[in-house]
Residue, then its C-alpha position, 0 to 999 in steps of 0.5 A: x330457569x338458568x337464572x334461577x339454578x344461579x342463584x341457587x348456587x350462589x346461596x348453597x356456596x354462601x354458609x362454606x365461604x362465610x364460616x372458613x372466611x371468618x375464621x381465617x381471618x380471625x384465627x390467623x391474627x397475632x393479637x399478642x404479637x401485632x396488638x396494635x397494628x391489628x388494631x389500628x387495620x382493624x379500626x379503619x375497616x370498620x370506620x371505613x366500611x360504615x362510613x361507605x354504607x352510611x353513604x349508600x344509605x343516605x344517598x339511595x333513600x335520598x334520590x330514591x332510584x328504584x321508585x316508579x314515577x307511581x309509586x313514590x310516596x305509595x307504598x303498596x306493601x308496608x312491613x307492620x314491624x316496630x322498631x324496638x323489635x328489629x333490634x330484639x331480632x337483632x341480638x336474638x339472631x346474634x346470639x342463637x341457641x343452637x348454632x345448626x339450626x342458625x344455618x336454616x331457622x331465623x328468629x323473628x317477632x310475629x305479631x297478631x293484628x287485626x283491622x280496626x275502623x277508625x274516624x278519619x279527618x274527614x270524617x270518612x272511615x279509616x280501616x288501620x291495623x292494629x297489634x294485638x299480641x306478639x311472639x318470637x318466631x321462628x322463619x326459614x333462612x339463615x342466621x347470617x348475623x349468628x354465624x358472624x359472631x359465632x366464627x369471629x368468637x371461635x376464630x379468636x379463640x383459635x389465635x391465643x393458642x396458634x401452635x394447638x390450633x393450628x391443623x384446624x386453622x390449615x383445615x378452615x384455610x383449605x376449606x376457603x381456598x376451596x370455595x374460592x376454586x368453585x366460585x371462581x369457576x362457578x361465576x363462568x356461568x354468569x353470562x348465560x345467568x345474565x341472560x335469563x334474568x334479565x329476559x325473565x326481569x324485563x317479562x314482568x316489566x310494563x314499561x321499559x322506559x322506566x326500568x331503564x330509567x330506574x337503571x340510570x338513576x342507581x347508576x348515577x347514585x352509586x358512582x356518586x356514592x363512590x366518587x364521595x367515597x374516594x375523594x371526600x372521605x378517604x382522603x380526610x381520614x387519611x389525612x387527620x391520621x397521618x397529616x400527609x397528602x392521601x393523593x399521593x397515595x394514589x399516584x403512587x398505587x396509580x399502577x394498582x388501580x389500572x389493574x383493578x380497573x381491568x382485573x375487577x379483581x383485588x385479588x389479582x391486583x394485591x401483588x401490584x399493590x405489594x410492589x406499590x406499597x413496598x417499592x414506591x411509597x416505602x411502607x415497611x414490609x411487615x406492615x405491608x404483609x399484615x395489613x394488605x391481606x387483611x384488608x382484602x376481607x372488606x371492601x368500601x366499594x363493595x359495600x356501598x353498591x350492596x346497600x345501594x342494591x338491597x335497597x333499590x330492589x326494595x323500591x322496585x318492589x314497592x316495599x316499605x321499610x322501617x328506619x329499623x329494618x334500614x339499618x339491619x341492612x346496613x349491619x348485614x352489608x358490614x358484616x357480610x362484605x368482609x365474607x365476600x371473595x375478592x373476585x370479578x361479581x362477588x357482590x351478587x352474593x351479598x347482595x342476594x343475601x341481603x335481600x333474603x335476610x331483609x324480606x326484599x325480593x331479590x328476582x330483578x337482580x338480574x336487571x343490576x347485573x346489566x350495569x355491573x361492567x362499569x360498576x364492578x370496576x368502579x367499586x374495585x378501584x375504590x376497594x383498591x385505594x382504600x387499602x393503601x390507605x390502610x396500609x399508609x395509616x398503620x404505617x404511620x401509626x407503627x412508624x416508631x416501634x417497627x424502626x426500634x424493633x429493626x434497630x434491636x435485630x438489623x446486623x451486618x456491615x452498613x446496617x446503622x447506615x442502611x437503617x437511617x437512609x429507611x427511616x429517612x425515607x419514611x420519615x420525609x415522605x411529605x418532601x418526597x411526595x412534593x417533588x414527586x407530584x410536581 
């Protein structure tokens, strides 16, 4: 019972913490002024985000970590679902027709099947099921896609006017900052919820060396997924960006990560991580006060461990999905990570909502939360990195017109001087980096 009342909770703070969260940060974007640094921090969260869930796609459907030793290969539910329809279901769930309805009603196509004796191989009978007619439905749920796009489109329009809109911008940031207190309070609750979830988890669980089995090898799936994430790819599209080394970047926010690795929190690590940026790596302020706030809106770890989630929930339960409905997750996991707080097991509520949007039952996620003491600090650790990366990559792609506009407003008696001796510290940061790291 307690577990269940938890994720109760979770789902009623869902549609308040989505819709305030998107439209901040929609809203508060200085398109016109900060055009191209919006941009570029915009266009690495999205490259970033999608290379973390492709990762976690191929890596859980590869490995399989939630397939029993009876059940790979025999799936024992199979969605009868085409995949032209999942992405019909897709725009129509992004453009809702009424959008207090999408906080409760998801469209989907339902079809008309019957079974159908046919002539196997063998020459043995074969009962398939075949679709006689289909129709747009409507289900319980929420349209999480829908309410995205609606926030992202009247948060936009919001920011072309910041001086008229700018009481419901404080009204939408109060209302985030709100939800934010409750969840921070609420997720106290979380190790009597453990608890019960587990123990009702492990009661419907034949054999326990299995479960633990299964538990080790999403462990072991998602770290893998992390570590490829944090050496691999981060480092080469920093790299292909800016053409200095993404491992120094690292060494310089060493201090961050140690937060975070303790905090699990990006939040409680951001001033860490101003102070790295700013101080060791000397990134410009302005960059820095842009980019590192946003970017506390998406999470690469996070994203990962979500799909991997979803998606080794739905292998517990014998599941069998289309490459149409794999790939909804991903988009829902995209969407919904940049909506998550920055703090200690937010990703209890991606998940959980991925999985009801999915059609996966989300009643073993309390055996996940069992792993979430190394997992948790292992994800906030790649969220952190990633965002001095960020913050490097738009340094670098501003480097010239942050310097002029310094330049046309910089006064005092040393400032030519002053100016120079920044522009050659950012300008030579590979000579820096090397002797540092030597």
């Amino acid at each position: 019972m307690p577990g269940e009342l938890f994720l109760r909770g979770l789902q009623l703070l869902i549609i308040p913490l989505i819709v305030s969260s998107m439209i901040t940060a929609t809203g508060s974007m200085q398109l016109r002024s900060s055009g191209r640094l919006t941009a570029v921090t915009f266009i690495y969260i999205m490259a970033a985000m999608l290379v973390a869930v492709t990762t976690g796609l191929i890596l859980t459907v590869a490995i399989r970590p939630g397939s029993s030793q009876g059940s790979i290969g025999d799936v024992t539910q199979l969605a009868v679902y085409q995949t032209q329809d999942t992405f019909a279901d897709l725009l129509r769930n992004i453009v809702p027709d009424n959008i207090i309805a999408a906080c409760m009603k998801v469209a989907y196509t339902n079809y008309d099947t019957k079974p159908v004796v046919v002539e196997g191989v063998n020459g043995t009978n074969v009962t398939k099921t075949i679709i006689t007619g289909k129709s747009v439905a409507m289900t319980n749920g929420t349209n999480m896609l829908g309410l995205v796009a609606f926030c992202i489109i009247f948060g936009l329009a919001m920011s072309t006017d910041r001086n008229a809109t700018k009481v419901l911008l404080d009204f939408m940031n109060a209302i985030r900052i709100t939800v934010f207190k409750i969840f921070t309070v609420y997720i106290w609750t979380l190790p009597v919820a453990t608890a019960s979830l587990i123990a009702a988890s492990l009661l419907r669980v034949d054999n326990m060396y299995d479960i633990w089995s299964s538990l080790g090898k999403f462990a072991a799936t998602v770290t893998a997924g992390l570590l490829l994430h944090e050496f691999l790819w981060m480092p080469i599209g920093y790299f292909v960006c800016t053409r200095n080394n993404p491992f120094v970047v690292y060494y310089r926010v060493g201090r961050a990560l140690l937060t975070a690795l303790v905090s699990k929190s990006s939040y409680a690590t951001l001033p860490v991580l101003f102070k790295c940026c700013e101080g060791g790596l000397k990134f410009h302020k302005r960059v820095c006060s842009f980019v590192l706030p946003i970017s506390l809106f998406k999470g690469d770890g996070s994203a990962l461990f979500i799909v991997c989630s979803s998606l080794w929930l739905g292998q517990r339960a014998d599941i069998g999905m289309t490459v149409g409905q794999v790939l909804l997750i991903g988009i829902l996991t995209v969407i919904l990570t940049m909506c998550l707080p920055a703090v200690p097991s937010a990703s209890l509520v991606g998940i959980v909502l991925v999985c009801k949007s999915a059609g996966v039952p989300a009643e073993e996620v309390g055996l996940l939360i069992s792993m979430e003491w190394l997992l948790d600090a292992l994800r906030t650790c790649v969220n952190v990195s990633s965002h001095g990366i960020c913050a490097g990559i738009g340094n670098h792609a501003m480097r010239n017109v942050l310097w002029e506009s310094d330049d046309m407003n910089y006064s005092g008696v040393n400032a030519e001087t002053d100016l120079e001796q920044q522009k050659s510290a950012t300008n030579d940061d590979d000579d820096r980096y090397s002797d540092d790291a030597v």
